[in-house]
C-alpha positions in Angstrom: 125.1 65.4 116.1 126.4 68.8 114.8 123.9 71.4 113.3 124.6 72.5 109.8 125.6 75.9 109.1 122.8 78.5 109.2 123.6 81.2 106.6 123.3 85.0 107.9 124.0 88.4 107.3 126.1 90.9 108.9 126.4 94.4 108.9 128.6 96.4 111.2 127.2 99.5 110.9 128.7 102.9 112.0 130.1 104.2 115.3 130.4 101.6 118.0 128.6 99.2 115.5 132.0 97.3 114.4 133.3 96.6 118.3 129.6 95.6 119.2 129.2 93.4 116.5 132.7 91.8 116.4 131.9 90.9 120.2 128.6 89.5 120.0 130.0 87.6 116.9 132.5 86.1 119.7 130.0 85.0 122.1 128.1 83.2 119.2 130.9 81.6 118.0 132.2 80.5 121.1 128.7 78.9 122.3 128.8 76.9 118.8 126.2 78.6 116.9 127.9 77.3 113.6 126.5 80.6 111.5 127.8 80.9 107.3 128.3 84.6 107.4 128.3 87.0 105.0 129.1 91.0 105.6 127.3 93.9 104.0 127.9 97.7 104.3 125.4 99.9 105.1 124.8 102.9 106.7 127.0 106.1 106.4 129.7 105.4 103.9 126.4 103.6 101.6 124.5 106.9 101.5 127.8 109.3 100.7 128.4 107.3 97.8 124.8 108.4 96.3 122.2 105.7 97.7 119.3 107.9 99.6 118.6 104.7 101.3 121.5 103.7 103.1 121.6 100.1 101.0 123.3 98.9 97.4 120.7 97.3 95.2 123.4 94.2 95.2 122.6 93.4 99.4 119.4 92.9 98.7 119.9 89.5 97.5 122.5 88.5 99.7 119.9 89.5 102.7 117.0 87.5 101.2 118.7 84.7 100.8 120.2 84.4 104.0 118.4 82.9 107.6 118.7 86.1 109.3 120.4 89.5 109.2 122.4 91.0 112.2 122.4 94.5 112.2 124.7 96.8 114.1 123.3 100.6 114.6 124.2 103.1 111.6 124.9 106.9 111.3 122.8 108.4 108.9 124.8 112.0 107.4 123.2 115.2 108.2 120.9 117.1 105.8 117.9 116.2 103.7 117.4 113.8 101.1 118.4 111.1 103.0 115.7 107.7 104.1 115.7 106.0 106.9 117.4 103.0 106.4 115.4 100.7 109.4 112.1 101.9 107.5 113.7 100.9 104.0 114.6 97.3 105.1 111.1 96.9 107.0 109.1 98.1 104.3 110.9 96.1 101.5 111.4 92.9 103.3 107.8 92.7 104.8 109.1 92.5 108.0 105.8 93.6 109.8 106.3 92.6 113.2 108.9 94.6 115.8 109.2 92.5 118.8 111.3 94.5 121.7 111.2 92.4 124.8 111.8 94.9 128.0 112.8 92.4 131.0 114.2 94.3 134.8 117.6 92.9 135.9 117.3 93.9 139.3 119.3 94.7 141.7 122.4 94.0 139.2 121.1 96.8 137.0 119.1 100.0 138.6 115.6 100.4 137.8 112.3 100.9 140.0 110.8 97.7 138.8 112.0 95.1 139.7 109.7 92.8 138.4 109.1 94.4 134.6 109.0 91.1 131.9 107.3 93.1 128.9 107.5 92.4 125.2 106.2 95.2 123.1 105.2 93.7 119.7 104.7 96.7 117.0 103.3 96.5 114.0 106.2 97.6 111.6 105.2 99.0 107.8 101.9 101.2 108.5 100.4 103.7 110.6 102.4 107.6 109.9 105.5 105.0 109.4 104.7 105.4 105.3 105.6 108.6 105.4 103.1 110.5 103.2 103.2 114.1 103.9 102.6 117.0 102.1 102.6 120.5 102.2 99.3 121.8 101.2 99.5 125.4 101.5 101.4 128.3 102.9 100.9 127.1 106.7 99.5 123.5 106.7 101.9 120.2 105.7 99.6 116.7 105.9 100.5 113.3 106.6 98.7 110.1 105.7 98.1 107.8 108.5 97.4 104.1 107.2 95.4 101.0 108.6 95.1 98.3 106.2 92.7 95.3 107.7 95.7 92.6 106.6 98.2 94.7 108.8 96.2 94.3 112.0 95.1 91.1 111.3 99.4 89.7 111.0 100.5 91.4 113.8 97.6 91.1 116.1 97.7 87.3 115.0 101.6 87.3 115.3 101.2 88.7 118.9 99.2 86.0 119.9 100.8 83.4 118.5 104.1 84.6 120.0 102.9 84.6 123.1 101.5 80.9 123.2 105.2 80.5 121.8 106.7 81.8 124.5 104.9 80.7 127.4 103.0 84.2 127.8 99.7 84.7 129.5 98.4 88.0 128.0 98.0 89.9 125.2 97.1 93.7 125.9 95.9 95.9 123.3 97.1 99.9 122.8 94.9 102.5 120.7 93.7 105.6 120.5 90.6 104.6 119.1 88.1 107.2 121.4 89.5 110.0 118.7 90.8 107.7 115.6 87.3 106.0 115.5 88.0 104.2 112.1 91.6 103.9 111.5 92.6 102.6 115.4 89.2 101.7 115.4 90.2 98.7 112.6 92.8 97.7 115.1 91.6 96.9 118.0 88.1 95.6 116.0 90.6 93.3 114.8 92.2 92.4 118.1 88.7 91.4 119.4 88.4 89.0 116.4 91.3 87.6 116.6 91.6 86.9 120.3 88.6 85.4 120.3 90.7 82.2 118.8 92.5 82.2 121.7 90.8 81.4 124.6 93.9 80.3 126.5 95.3 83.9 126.7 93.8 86.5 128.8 93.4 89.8 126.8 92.8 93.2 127.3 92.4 96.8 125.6 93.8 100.2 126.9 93.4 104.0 125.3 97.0 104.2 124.7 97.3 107.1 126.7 96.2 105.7 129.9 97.9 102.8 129.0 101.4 104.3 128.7 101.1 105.2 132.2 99.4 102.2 133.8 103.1 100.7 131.6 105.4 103.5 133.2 103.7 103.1 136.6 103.2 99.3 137.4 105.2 97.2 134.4 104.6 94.1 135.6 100.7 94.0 135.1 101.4 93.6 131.4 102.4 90.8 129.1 102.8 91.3 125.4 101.5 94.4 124.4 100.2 94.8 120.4 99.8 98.0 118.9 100.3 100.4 115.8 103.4 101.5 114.5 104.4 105.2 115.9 102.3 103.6 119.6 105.0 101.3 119.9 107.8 102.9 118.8 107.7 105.5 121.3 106.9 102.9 124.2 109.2 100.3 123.5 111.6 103.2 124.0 110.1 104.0 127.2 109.7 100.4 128.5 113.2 99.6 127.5 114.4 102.5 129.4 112.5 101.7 132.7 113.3 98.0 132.7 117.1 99.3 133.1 118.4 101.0 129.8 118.4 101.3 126.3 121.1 99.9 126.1 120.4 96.9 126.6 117.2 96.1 124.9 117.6 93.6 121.3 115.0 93.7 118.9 113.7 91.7 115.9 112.0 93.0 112.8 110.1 89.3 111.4 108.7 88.9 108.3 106.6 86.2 106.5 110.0 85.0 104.2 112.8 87.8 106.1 114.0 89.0 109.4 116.2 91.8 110.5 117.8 91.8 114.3 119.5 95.1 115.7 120.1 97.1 119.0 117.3 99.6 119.5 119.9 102.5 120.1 122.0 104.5 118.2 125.7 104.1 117.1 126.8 106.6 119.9 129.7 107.8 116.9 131.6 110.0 120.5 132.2 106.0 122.0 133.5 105.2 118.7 137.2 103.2 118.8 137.3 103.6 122.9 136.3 99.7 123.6 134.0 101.9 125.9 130.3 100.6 124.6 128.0 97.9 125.7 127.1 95.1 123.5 124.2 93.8 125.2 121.8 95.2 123.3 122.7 93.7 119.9 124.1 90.0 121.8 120.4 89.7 122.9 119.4 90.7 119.2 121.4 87.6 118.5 119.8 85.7 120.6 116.5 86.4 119.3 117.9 85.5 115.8 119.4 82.1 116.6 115.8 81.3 118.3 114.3 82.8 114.7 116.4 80.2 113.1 115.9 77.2 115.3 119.1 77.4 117.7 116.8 78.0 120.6 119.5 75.7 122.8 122.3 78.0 121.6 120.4 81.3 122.5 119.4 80.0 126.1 123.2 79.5 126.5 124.1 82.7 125.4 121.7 84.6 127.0 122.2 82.4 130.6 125.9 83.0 130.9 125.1 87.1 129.5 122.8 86.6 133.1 125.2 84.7 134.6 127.8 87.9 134.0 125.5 90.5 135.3 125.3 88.4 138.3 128.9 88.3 138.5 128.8 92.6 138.8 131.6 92.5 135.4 129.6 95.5 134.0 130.2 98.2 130.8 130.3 102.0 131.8 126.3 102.6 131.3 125.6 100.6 133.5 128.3 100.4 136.1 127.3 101.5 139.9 129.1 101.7 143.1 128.2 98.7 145.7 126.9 96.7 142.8 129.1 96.1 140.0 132.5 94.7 141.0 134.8 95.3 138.0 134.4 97.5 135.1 135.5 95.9 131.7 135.6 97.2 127.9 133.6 96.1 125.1 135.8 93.5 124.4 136.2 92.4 128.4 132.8 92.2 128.7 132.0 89.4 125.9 135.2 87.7 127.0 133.8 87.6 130.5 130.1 86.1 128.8 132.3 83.2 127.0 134.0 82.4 130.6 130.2 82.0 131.5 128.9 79.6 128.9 127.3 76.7 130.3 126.6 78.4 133.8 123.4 79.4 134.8 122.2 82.5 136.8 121.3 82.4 140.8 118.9 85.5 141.1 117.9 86.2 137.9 115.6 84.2 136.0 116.7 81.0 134.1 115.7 81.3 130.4 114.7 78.6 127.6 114.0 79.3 124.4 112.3 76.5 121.9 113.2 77.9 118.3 110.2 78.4 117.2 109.0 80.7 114.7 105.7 82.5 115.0 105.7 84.2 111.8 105.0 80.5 110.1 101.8 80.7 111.8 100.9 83.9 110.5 98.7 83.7 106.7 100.6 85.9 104.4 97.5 86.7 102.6 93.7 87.2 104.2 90.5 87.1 102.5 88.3 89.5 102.9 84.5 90.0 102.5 83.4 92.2 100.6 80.8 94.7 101.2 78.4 97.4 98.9 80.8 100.5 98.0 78.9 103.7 96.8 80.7 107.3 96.0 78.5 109.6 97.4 80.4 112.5 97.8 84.0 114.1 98.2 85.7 115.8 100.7 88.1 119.0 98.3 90.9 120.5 100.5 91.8 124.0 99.4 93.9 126.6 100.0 91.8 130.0 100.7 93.8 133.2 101.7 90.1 135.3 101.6 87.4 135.3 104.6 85.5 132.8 105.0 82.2 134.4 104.4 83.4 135.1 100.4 84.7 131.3 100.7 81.7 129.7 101.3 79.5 132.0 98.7 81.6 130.6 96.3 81.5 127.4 97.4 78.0 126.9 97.5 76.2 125.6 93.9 72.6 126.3 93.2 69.8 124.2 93.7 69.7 122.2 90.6 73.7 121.4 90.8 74.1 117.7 91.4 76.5 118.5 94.5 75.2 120.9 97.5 78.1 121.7 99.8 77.1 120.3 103.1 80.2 121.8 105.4 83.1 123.5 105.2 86.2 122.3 107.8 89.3 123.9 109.0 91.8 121.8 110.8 89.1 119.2 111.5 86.7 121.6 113.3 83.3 122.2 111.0 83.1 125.6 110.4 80.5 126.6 108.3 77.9 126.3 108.9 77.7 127.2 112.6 80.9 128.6 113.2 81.9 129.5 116.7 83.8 132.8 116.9 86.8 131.4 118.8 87.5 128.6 116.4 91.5 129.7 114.4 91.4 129.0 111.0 94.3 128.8 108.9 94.5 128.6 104.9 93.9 124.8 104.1 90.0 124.1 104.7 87.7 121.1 103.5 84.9 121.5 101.1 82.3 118.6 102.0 80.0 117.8 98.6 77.5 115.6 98.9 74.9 114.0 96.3 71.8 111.8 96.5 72.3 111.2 93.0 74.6 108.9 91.3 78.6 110.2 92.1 80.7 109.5 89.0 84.5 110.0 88.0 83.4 112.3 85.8 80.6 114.4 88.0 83.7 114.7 90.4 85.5 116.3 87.3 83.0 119.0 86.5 82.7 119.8 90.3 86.7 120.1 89.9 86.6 122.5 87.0 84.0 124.9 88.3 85.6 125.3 91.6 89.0 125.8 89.6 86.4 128.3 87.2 85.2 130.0 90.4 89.0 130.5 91.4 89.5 127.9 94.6 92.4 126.4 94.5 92.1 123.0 95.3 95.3 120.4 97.3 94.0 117.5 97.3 90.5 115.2 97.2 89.3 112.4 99.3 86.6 110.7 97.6 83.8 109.8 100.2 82.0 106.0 100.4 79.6 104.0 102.4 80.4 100.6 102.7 76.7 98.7 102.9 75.6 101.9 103.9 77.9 102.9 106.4 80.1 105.9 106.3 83.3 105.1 105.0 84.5 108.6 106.3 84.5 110.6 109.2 81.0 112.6 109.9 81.1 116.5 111.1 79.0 117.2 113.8 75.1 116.4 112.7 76.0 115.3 109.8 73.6 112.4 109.2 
């Protein structure tokens, strides 16, 4: 019995993104995906007609109600003022979970591991990804790095739940929580929560660091790998590159009620119009879409006879090597030479099945969360300060009887005052600490305000400090009790 048409949306980008996208359309069509498709523009030609974002307000409602949106890479124009569109989409769409499989195609494409089957799942609207920065004085710009508790807890879930999904047997955790104690802290607190719900899957946590090269070194101890935002962008670059190239990585971008699928590189605008470029990376974007949408059978044909013609050596430029590949084909060559294959299965390479399932379902769109004893007791003032720092902190510190006493000045994160060490640099944005055993207002915050502005420091920004049942809500300076 037939499927009904799944409605999707296409956009064919800039560059190479048209020949990419009109062959992976090919191969879909061919294996009788039965797709209702609707093109967009986006990209280049969208932003030089006056959208900073890359996107009319119009496609936003053609995307939403649509199964799935196939995106083919875009240029964005040079100079400021311009947003990246990828962040736009992700942010606006709640699509919070990136999911970049990395899988080694050895020996039909080069790559020292052999045995690499990775899927790096990042968490997709957070971390420095918000983009918050500003410049705070003459030499220091500062940008807001954000945690939430319901981020971790839908893409750590996700990560789980997509590996039960998928027949996976671990889940390994990326931070940097030895030096971000609170903010990657949160995540991989949450991680332990979470896994303990599933006992089935083995998991583990690595300092990110380490981790990156345990992932560059021996691949194929890992599984699924979970971790913040800029983490896994960096290193789902790096895995994709090691499994065999770039170029041949897919990606999806889920969401709770949207999701987004795309090639992870660029739209290479010097292979433009050639039938030079390689497709792969946007066909297995496809084929993570049509498992999205419940055409697992169709994607395990697709991406079988894609196997099937690596097998064969029929290989694009990027990839092509002597004693390997047998014939080098064109864009177009290349996803005629995957149709020839539908229905055939690979010999060396490893069978796939996919069960179109989605793990996003699984995923609450909304957590409660307990709630716990918040107190103001201080506030962290971030100035800018040309003078010494001597005259800085004389006029920093209040007398006795004021309801603040300045308990630290910081520069770049370092405490400085009191106990400064001589070699410490200090530059002209420091931290005023004010703390208060008496009862913080909105208003005591005010009058502390005025009578530094009074007392001629020139204040950025404010961080109001809290304790959360009587925990620090903030990051303590050395001693600070």
């Amino acid at each position: 019995m037939p499927h009904s048409s799944i409605p999707i949306v296409v956009a064919e980008g800039d560059g190479i993104g048209p020949e990419i996208m009109s062959a992976t359309l090919h191969v879909m069509k061919e294996a009788g995906a039965n797709l209702d498709i609707h093109h967009v523009e986006i990209g280049e030609k969208v932003y030089l007609r006056g959208h900073s974002a890359g996107i009319e307000p119009k496609t936003w409602d053609v995307i939403r109600a649509s199964k799935g949106f196939l995106k083919a890479p875009i240029t964005t124009p040079q100079g400021g003022g311009f947003k990246s569109l990828n962040v736009t989409i992700r942010t606006t769409l709640g699509l919070f979970a990136n999911v970049r499989p990395c899988m080694s195609y050895y020996p039909f494409v080069n790559t020292k591991h052999p045995k690499m089957d990775v899927v790096i799942i990042r968490e997709n609207e957070e971390d420095l990804y918000t983009g918050i920065e500003y410049r705070q004085s003459q030499d220091t710009i500062h940008a807001l790095k954000i945690i939430s508790r319901q981020g971790c807890e839908r893409i750590i879930r996700y990560a789980f739940e997509y590996a039960i999904a998928m027949g996976r047997k671990k889940v390994t955790c990326f931070t940097k929580d030895n030096i971000l104690k609170m903010s990657d802290g949160l995540f991989h607190k949450v991680f332990e929560e979470i896994g303990v719900e599933y006992p089935t899957i083995e998991k583990e946590h690595w300092i990110v660091d380490i981790g990156a090269a345990k992932l560059a070194d021996t691949p194929e101890n890992f599984d699924v790998i979970v971790m913040p935002n800029l983490y896994g962008d960096i290193l789902s670059d790096v895995a994709a590159q090691i499994a065999g190239s770039v170029g041949l990585a897919g990606s999806s971008n889920i969401g709770a009620r949207a999701a987004m699928f795309e090639a992870i590189h660029g739209s290479a605008p010097r292979r433009a119009g050639q039938n030079l470029a390689n497709p792969s990376g946007l066909l297995l974007a496809s084929v993570q879409m049509l498992n999205h949408v419940g055409r697992g059978e169709i994607a395990a044909l697709i991406q079988n006879a894609w196997l099937r013609t690596l097998e064969d050596g029929i290989h694009t430029y990027d990839i092509f090597k002597e004693g390997v590949s047998k014939v080098r084909v064109g864009t177009r060559e290349f996803s005629e030479a995957v149709v020839e294959r539908l229905g055939k299965k690979p010999h060396t390479l490893k069978e796939v099945e996919f069960k179109g399932v989605n793990s996003a379902k699984k995923v609450p769109v909304e957590n409660k969360i307990s709630q716990q004893e918040k107190v103001l007791v201080g506030v962290d003032v971030f100035i800018e300060w040309q003078g010494t720092l001597e005259d800085l902190q004389k006029k920093a510190i209040f007398s006795e009887e004021a309801p603040f006493r300045l308990a630290m000045i910081g520069n770049r994160g370092t405490k400085v005052w009191p106990d400064q060490a001589l070699e410490t640099l200090c530059v002209d944005s420091y931290r005023l600490r004010y703390l208060t055993k008496k009862k913080v207002t909105s208003e005591s915050i005010l009058s502390l305000l005025q009578e530094l502005s009074l007392r001629q420091i020139d204040f950025t920004h404010i961080e109001n400090l809290y304790t959360f049942d009587g925990a620090a809500g903030y990051t303590l300076a050395p001693d600070e009790q």
